[in-house]
Structures are given as structure tokens and as C-alpha cells.
C-alpha positions as a Markdown table, in Angstrom:
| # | Residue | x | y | z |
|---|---|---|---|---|
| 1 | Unk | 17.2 | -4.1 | -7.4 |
| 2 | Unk | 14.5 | -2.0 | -5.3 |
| 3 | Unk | 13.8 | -3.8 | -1.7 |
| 4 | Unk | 10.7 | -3.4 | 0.1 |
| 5 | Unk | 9.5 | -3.9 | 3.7 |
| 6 | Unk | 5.7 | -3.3 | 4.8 |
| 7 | Unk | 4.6 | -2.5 | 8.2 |
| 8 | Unk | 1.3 | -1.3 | 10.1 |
| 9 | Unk | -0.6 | -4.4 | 9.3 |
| 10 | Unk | -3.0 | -6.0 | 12.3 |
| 11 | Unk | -6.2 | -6.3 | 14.4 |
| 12 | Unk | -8.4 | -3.8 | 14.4 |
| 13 | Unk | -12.5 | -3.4 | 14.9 |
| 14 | Unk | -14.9 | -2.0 | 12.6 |
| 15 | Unk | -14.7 | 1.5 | 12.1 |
| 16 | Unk | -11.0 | 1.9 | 13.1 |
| 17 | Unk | -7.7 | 3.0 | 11.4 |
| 18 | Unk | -4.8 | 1.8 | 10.7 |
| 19 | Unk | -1.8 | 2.8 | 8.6 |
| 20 | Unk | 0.7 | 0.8 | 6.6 |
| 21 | Unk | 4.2 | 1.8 | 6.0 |
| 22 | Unk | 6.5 | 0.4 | 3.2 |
| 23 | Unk | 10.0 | 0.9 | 3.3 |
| 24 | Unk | 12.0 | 1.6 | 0.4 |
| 25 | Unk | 15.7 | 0.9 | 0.0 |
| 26 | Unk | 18.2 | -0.2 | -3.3 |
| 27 | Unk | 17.9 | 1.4 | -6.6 |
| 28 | Unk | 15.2 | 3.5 | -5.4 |
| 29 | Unk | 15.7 | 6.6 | -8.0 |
| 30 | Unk | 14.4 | 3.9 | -10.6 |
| 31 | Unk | 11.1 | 3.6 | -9.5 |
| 32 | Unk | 8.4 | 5.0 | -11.6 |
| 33 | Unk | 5.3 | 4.9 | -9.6 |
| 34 | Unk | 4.6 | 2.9 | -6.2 |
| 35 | Unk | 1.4 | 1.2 | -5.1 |
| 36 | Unk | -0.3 | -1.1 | -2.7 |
| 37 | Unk | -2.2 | -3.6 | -3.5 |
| 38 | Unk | -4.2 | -6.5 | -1.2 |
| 39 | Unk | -5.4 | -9.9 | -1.5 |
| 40 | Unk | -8.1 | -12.1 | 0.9 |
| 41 | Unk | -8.1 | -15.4 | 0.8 |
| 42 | Unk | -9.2 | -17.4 | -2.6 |
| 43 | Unk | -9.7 | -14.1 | -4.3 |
| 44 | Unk | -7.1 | -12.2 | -6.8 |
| 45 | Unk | -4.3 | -9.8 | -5.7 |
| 46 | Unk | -5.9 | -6.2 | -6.7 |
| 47 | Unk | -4.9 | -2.5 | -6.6 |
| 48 | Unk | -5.7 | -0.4 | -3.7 |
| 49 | Unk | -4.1 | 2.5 | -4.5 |
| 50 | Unk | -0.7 | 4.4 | -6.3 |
| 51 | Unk | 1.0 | 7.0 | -5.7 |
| 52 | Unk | 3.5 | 8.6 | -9.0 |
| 53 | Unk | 6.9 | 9.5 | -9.0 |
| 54 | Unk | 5.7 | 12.9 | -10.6 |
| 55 | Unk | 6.0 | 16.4 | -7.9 |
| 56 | Unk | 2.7 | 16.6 | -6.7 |
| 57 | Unk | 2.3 | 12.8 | -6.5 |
| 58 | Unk | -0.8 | 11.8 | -8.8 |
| 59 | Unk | -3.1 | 9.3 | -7.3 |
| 60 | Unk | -5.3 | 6.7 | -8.1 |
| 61 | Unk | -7.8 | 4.9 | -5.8 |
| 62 | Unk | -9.5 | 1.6 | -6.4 |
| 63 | Unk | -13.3 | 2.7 | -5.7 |
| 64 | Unk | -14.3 | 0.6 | -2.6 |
| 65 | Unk | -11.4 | 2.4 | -0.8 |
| 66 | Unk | -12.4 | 6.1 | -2.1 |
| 67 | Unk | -12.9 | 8.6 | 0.5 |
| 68 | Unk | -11.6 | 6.1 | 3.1 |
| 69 | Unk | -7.5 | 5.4 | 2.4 |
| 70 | Unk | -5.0 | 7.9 | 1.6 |
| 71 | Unk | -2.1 | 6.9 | 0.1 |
| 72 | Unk | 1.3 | 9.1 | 0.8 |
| 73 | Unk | 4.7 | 9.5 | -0.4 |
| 74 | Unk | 7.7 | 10.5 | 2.0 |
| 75 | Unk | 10.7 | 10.7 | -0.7 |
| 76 | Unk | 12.8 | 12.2 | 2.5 |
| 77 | Unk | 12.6 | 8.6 | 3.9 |
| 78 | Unk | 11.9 | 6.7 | 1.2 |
| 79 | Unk | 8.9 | 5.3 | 2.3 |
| 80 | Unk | 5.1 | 4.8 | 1.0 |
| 81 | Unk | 2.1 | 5.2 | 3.7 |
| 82 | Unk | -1.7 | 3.9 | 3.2 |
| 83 | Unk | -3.8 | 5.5 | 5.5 |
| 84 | Unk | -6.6 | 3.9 | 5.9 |
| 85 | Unk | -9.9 | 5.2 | 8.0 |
| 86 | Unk | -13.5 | 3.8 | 8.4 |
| 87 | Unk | -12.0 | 0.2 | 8.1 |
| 88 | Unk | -14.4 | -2.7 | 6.9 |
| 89 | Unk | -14.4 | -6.5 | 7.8 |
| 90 | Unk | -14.4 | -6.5 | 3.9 |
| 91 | Unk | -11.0 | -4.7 | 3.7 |
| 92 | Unk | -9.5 | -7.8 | 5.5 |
| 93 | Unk | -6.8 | -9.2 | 3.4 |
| 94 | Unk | -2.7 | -8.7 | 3.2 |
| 95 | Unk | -1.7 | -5.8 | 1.9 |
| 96 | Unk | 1.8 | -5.7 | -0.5 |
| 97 | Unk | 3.8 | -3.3 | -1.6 |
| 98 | Unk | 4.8 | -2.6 | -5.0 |
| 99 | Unk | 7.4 | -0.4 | -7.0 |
| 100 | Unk | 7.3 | -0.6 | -10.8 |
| 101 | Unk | 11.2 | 0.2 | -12.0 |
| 102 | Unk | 13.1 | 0.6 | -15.1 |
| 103 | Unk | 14.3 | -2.6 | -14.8 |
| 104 | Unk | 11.1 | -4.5 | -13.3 |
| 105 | Unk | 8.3 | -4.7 | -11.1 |
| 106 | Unk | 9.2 | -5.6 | -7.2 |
| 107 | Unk | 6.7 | -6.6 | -4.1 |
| 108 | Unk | 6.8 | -6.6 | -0.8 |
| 109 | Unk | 6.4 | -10.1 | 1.7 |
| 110 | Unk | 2.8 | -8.8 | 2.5 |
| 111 | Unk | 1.5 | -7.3 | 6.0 |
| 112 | Unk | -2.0 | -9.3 | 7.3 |
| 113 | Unk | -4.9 | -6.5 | 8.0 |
| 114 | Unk | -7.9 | -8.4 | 10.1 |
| 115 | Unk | -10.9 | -6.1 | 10.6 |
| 116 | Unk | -13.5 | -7.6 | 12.9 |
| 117 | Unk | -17.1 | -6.9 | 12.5 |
């Protein structure tokens, strides 16, 4: 079993930061490839970015984050960062955490990012 435990979410204005931590802990040398993913209210539950197991870390970005979120990988401390910069009232959702593992696909509860306009 892989555990996960986001943090980072909140208020912020228009044009602001934030950053999101998720924290990894169980069978952690399973997991192939970790991601975030968000979803607003009535809408679908979509990628925002991954991050691979590979050295180097290959990324993928969903486009209407490009440019603005980073998404990192400390395997030191087994956790997952999203950086995210330039924030938009349309990036206002909660943000999960997810780890795809040999033996199945695990989420995190969800931290709530508000960005007011």
C-alpha cells in the first residue's frame, strides 16, 4: 500500500504562489510515476502535472498550467512538490495527489486551492 498526505493548499489572490507538498510513505519503491491532479466543483477530476520515477524525472504539464507550475520530486524525503506561480481564479479547485504502483493506483484526501480575482 502507498499512503499519501497533501499539504500547501489555501487562499491566495490573483497573481500569487503557492506550493503543494505530498507526502509519500508505504511501499513507496513501487511507484512508477507520481502526479497531481485537481478538480472544481461539477467539473471532472483532470491531470495537472507528473513527474516519472526515471533519474532525471520526465515531466508532463497539462497546457493551461504550462510555464506557470513546476512539478518536483524530492526522493530524499519522499515527497512530490507543485509549484505553482501566476495563480488564476480559474485554477481554483482541490488538488490530489496520485502514485500509480505495481500493485494499483493510490490518491491523496485532496488539499482546497481558492484563488480570488
Amino acid at each position: 500500500q502507498v499512503q499519501l498526505v497533501e499539504s500547501g493548499g489555501g487562499l491566495v489572490q490573483a497573481g500569487g504562489s503557492l506550493r503543494l507538498s505530498c507526502a509519500v510513505s508505504g511501499s513507496r519503491f513501487s511507484i512508477q510515476d507520481m502526479g497531481w491532479y485537481r478538480q472544481a466543483p461539477g467539473k471532472q477530476r483532470d491531470l495537472v502535472a507528473s513527474i516519472s520515477r526515471a533519474r532525471g524525472g520526465n515531466t508532463n504539464y497539462a497546457d493551461s498550467v504550462k510555464g506557470r507550475f513546476t512539478i518536483s520530486r524530492d526522493n530524499t524525503k519522499n515527497t512530490v512538490h507543485l509549484q505553482m506561480n501566476s495563480l488564476k481564479p480559474e485554477d481554483t479547485a482541490v488538488y490530489y495527489c496520485n502514485a500509480n504502483a505495481l500493485m494499483g493506483v493510490f490518491w491523496g484526501q485532496g488539499t482546497q486551492v481558492t484563488v480570488s480575482s
